[in-house]
N, C-alpha and C positions, 0 to 999 in steps of 0.2 A: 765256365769257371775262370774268375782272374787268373794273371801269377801270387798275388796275394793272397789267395783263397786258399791256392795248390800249396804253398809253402808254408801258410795255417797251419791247414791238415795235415802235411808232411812231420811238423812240428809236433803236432795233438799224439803223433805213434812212437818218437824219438825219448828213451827214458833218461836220456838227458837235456831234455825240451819242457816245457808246461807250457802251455797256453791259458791266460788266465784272460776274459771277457770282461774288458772294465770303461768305464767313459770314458771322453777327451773333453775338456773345459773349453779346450783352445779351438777345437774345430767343431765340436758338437755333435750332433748325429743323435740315435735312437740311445736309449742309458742301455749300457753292457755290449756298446755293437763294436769297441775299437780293443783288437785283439794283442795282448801285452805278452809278447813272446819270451821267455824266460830258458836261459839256456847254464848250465854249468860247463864250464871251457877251464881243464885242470883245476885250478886254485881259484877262479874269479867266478861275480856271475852277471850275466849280460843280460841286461832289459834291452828289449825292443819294440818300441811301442810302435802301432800300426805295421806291424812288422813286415816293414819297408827300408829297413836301415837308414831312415831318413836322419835318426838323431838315436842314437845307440847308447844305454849306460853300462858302465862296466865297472861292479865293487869288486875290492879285494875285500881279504876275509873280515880286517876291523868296519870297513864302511858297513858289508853286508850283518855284522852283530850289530851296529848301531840300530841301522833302519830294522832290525828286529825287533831290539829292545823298545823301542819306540813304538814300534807297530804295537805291541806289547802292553805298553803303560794307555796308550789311548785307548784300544778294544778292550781293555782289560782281561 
C-alpha cells in the first residue's frame, strides 16, 4: 500500500473527510481512479485532488455556495 492509498483510506473513515473518485484531464489514468479528497477545516472546505497536497483548494463559505449553486443549475 502507498502513502497515498494509507491517507485515502484514513480519509474514507474521518466524518470530517469524503473521498470522492473522480478523473484528472491533466494527467489521465483509468475514469474514477484519481481520489478528490474533501475535508471541512472549521469554516472553509479543502479539495485535494490526488490527495497529495500537490495543489490544494480551499473555499470559504461564499466560494463554496457558488460552486454549489452552479453544480446545481448544470445537473439540475
Amino acid at each position: 500500500m502507498t502513502d497515498d492509498a494509507t491517507s485515502s483510506d484514513k480519509a474514507r473513515r474521518d466524518r470530517n473527510r469524503r473521498v470522492i473518485d473522480i478523473t484528472c484531464s491533466t494527467h489521465g489514468g483509468a475514469r474514477g481512479f484519481t481520489p478528490l479528497v474533501c475535508t471541512k477545516r472549521d469554516d472553509l472546505i479543502e479539495l485535494n485532488p490526488h490527495a497529495t497536497n500537490g495543489c490544494v483548494l480551499i473555499f470559504d463559505e461564499a466560494a463554496a455556495t457558488a460552486l454549489f449553486d452552479v453544480l446545481g443549475e448544470w445537473l439540475g
